[in-house]
C-alpha positions as a Markdown table, in Angstrom:
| # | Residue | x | y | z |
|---|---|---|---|---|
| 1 | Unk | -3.6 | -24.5 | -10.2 |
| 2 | Unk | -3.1 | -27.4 | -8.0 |
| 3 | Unk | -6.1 | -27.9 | -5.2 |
| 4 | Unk | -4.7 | -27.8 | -1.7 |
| 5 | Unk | -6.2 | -27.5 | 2.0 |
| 6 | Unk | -4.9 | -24.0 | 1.8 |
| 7 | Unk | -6.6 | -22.8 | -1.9 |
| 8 | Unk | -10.3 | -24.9 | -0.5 |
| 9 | Unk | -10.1 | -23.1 | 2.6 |
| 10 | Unk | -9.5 | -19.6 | 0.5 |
| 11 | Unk | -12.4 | -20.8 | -2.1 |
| 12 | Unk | -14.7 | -21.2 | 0.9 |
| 13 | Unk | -13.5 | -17.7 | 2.7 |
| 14 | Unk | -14.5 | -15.7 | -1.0 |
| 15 | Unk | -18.1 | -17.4 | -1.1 |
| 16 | Unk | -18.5 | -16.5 | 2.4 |
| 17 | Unk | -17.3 | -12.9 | 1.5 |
| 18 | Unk | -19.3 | -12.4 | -1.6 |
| 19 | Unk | -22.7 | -14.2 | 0.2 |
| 20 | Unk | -22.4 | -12.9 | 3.7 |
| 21 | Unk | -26.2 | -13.2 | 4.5 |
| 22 | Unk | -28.5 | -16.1 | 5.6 |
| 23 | Unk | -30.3 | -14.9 | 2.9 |
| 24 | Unk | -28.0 | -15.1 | -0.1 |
| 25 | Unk | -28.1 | -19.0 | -0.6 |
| 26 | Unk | -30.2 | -18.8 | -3.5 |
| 27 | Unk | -27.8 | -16.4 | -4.9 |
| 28 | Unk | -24.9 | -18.2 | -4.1 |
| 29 | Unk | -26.7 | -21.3 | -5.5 |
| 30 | Unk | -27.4 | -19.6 | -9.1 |
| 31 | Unk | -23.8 | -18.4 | -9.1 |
| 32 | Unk | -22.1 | -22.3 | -8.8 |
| 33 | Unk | -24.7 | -23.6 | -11.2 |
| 34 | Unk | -24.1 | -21.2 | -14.1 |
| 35 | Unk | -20.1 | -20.6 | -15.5 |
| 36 | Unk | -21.2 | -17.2 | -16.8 |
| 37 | Unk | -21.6 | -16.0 | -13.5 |
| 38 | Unk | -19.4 | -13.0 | -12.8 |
| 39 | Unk | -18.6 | -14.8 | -9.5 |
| 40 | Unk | -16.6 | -17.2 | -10.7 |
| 41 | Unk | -14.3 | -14.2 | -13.3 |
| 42 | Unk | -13.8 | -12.5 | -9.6 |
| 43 | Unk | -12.6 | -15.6 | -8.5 |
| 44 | Unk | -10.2 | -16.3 | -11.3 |
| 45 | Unk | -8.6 | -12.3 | -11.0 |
| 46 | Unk | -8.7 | -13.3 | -7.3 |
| 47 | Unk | -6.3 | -16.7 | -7.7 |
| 48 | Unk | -4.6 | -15.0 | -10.1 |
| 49 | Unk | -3.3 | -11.7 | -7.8 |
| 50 | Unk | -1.8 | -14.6 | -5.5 |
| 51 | Unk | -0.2 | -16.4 | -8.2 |
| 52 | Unk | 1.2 | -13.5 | -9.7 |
| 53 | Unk | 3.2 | -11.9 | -7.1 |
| 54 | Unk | 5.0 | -8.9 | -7.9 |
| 55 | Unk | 6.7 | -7.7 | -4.8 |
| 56 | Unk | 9.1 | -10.1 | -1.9 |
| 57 | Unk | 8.8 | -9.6 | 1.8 |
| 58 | Unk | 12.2 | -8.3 | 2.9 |
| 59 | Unk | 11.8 | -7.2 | 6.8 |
| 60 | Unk | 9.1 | -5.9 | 9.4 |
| 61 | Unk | 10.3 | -2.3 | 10.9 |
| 62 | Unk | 8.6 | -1.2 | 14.0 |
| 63 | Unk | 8.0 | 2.5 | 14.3 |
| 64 | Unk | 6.7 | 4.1 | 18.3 |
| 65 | Unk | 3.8 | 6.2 | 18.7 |
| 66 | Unk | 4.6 | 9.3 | 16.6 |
| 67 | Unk | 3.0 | 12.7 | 17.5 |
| 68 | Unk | 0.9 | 14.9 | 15.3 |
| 69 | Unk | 2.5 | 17.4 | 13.0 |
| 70 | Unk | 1.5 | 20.1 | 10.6 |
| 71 | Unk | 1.5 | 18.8 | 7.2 |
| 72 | Unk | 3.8 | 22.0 | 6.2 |
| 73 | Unk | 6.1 | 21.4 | 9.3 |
| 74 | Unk | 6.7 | 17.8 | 7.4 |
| 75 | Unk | 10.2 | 17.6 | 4.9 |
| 76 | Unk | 11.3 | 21.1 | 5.7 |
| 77 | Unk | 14.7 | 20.8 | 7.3 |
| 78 | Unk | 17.1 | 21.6 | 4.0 |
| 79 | Unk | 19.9 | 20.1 | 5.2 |
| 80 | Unk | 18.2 | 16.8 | 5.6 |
| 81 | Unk | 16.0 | 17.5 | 2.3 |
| 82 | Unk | 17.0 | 18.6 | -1.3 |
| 83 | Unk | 13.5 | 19.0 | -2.8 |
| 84 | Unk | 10.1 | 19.1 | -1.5 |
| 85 | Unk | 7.2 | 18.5 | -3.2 |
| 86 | Unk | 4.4 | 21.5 | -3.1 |
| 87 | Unk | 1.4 | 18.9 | -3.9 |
| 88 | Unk | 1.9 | 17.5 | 0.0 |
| 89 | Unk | 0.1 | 20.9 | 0.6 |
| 90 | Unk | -2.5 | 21.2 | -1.7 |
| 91 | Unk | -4.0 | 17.4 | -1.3 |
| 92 | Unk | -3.2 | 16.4 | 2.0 |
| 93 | Unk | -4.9 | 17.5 | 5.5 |
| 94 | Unk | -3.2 | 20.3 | 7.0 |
| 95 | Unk | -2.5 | 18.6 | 10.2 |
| 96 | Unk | -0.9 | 15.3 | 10.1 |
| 97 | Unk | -2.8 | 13.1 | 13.0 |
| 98 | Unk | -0.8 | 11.1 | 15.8 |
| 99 | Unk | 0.0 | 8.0 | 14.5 |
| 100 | Unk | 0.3 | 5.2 | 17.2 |
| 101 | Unk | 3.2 | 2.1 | 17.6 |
| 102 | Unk | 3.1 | 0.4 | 14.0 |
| 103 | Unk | 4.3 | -1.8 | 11.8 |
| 104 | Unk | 5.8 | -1.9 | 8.3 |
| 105 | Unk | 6.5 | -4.3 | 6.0 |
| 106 | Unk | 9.3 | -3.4 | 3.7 |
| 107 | Unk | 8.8 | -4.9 | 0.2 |
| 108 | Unk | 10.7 | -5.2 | -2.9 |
| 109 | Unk | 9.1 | -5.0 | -6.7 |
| 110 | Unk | 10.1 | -8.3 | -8.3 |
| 111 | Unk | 8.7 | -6.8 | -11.9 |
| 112 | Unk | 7.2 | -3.3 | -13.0 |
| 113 | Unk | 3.9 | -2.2 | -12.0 |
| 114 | Unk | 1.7 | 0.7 | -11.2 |
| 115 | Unk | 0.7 | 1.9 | -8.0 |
| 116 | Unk | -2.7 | 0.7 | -9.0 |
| 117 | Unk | -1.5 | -3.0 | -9.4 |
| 118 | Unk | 0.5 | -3.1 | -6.3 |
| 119 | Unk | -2.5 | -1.8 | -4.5 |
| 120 | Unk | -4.6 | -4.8 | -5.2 |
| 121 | Unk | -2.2 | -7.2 | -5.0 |
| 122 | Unk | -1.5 | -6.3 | -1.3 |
| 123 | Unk | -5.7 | -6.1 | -0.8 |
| 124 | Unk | -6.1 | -9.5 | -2.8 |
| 125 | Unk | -8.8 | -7.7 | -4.7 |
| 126 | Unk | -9.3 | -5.8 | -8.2 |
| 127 | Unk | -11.1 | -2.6 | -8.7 |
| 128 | Unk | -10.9 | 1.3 | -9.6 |
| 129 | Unk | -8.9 | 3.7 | -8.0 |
| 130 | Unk | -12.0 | 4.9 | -5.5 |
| 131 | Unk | -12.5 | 1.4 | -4.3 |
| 132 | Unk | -9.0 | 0.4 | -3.6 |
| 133 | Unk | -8.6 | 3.8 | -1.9 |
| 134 | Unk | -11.4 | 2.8 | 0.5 |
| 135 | Unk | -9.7 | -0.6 | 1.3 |
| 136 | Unk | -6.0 | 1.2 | 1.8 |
| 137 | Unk | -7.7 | 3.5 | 4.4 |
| 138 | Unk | -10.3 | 0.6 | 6.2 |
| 139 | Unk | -7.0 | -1.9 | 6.5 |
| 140 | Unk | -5.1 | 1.0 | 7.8 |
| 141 | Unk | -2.4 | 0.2 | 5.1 |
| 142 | Unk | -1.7 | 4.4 | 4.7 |
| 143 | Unk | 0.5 | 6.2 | 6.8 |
| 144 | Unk | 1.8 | 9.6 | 7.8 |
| 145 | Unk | 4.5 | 12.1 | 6.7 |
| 146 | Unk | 6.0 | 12.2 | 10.0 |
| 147 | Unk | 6.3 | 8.6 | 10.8 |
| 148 | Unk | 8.2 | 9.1 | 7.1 |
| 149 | Unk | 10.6 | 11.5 | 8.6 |
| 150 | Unk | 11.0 | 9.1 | 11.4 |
| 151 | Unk | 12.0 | 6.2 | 9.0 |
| 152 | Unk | 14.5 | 8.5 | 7.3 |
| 153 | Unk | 16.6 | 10.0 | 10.3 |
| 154 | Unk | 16.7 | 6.5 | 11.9 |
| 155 | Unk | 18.4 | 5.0 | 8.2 |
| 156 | Unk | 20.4 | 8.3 | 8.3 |
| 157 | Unk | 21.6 | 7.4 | 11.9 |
| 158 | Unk | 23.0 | 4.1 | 10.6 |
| 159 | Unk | 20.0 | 1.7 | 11.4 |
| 160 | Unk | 19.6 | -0.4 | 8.1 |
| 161 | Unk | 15.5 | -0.3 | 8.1 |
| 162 | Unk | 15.5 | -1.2 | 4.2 |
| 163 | Unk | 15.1 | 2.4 | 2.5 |
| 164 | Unk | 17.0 | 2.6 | -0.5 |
| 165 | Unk | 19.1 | 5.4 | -0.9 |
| 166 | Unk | 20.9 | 5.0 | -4.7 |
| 167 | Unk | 18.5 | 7.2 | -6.0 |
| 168 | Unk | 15.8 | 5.3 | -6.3 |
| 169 | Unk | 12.4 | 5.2 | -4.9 |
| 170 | Unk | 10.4 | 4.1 | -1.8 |
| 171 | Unk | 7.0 | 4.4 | -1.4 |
| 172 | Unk | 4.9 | 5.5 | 0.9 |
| 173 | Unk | 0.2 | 5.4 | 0.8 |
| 174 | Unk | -1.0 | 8.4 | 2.4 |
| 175 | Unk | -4.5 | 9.8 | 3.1 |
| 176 | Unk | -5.7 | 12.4 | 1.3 |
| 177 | Unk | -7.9 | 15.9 | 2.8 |
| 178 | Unk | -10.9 | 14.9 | 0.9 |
| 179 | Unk | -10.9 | 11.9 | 3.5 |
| 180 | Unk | -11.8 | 9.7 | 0.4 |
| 181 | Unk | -8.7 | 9.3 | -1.6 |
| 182 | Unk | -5.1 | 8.1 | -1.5 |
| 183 | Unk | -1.8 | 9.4 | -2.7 |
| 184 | Unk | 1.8 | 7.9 | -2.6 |
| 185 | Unk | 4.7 | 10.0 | -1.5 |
| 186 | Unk | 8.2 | 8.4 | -2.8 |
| 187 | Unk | 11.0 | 9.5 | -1.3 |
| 188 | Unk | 14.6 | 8.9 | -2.3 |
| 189 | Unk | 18.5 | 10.1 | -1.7 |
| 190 | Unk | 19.8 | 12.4 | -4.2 |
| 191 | Unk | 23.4 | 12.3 | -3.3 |
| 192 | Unk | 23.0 | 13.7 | 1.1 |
| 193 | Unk | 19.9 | 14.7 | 0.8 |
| 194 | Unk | 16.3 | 13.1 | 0.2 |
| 195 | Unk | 13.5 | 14.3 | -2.3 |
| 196 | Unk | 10.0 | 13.6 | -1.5 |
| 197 | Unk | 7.5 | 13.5 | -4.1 |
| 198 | Unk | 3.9 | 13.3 | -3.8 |
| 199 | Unk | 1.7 | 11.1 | -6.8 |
| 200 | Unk | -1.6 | 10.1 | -7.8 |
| 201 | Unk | -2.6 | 6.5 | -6.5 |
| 202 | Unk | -4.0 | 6.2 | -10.2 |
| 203 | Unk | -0.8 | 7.5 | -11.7 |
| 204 | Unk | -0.2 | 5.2 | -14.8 |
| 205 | Unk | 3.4 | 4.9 | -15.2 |
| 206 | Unk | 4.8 | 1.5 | -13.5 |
| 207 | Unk | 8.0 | 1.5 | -11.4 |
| 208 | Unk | 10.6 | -1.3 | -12.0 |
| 209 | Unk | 11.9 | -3.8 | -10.2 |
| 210 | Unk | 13.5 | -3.3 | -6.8 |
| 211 | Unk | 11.7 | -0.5 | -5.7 |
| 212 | Unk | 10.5 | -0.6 | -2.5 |
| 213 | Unk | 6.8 | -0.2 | -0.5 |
| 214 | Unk | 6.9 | 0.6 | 2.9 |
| 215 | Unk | 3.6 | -0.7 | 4.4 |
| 216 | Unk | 1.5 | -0.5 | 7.2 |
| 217 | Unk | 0.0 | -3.0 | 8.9 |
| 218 | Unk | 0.4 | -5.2 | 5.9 |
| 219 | Unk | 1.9 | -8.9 | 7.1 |
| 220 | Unk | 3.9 | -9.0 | 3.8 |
| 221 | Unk | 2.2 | -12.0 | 2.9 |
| 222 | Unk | -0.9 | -12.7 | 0.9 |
């Protein structure tokens, strides 16, 4: 990789993340003088997330402040909805909170991955499913099933906000009851009507290419 002003100034943001305190400098000092210091593997998977994108930015979609729901109230008109999935019940909170005025960034998988992969590339970090779970939540990146709906009548009303609806998937990170973990609910059109699924975040099976994310409070850049 070719040094620029731009990969410095990100070098010297990831020591200053990894050696927040006044007190770390001896730490930080150890870690630039020996090459088997784990910092320097971290870095490496760090660069290598950016290099390696896996999704393209298509569009920002704004959603307005949407009011709470009951998670059951959520997916349930059937002439809008083919199939919906019973998990939404079982591992989500029962109440779906207000969500206020937000942003999405709509992006397209460029190759196959997990959810688990596209997780850290959009947080710029690796780590297990618990960790990356945290981050989704702290960066606000999760969202609610009835800012889904929202999305769904407003690209059934003839607004083109990017869902796909050939059958195949867009995905959605969602907070879990355990106030812990993360799922992802994909939802796509089966001929008129839409089926909404509900899946681990550490589900193992990747998702090809064109796919699409639908993220919070994500800039769509890394």
């Amino acid at each position: 990789m070719n040094t620029t002003p731009e990969i410095f100034t990100e070098f010297l943001a990831q020591i200053a993340r990894r050696f927040p305190r006044n007190d770390d400098v001896e730490a930080l000092k150890s870690a630039l003088q020996s090459s088997d210091h784990p910092f320097w593997s971290d870095l490496a998977k760090h660069f290598g997330l950016k290099v390696k994108k896996i999704f393209s930015f298509l569009k920002t979609i704004t959603v307005g402040v949407v009011k709470a729901k009951n998670t059951d109230s959520c997916f349930t008109n059937e002439t809008r909805y083919y199939y919906r999935d019973s998990d939404l019940d079982r591992y989500l909170p029962k109440n779906q909170p207000t969500q206020p005025e937000s942003k999405f960034a709509v992006c397209e998988l460029t190759q196959a991955v997990t959810f688990k992969e596209m997780a850290e590339q959009i947080l710029g970090v690796q780590g297990d499913i618990k960790t990356l779970a945290k981050l989704l939540k702290e960066r606000g990146l999760a969202t609610t099933l009835q800012a889904i709906e929202v999305l769904i009548e407003r690209q059934e009303n003839g607004e083109d906000i990017g869902l796909l609806t050939n059958n195949w998937a867009n995905f959605f990170f969602v907070e879990n009851e355990d106030g812990e973990s993360v799922s992802v609910v994909l939802v796509y059109r089966h001929a008129r009507r839409w089926v909404v699924h509900r899946s681990s975040l550490g589900y193992n099976n990747g998702w090809a290419a064109v796919r699409r994310f639908f993220l919070r409070n994500f800039s769509g850049t890394l």
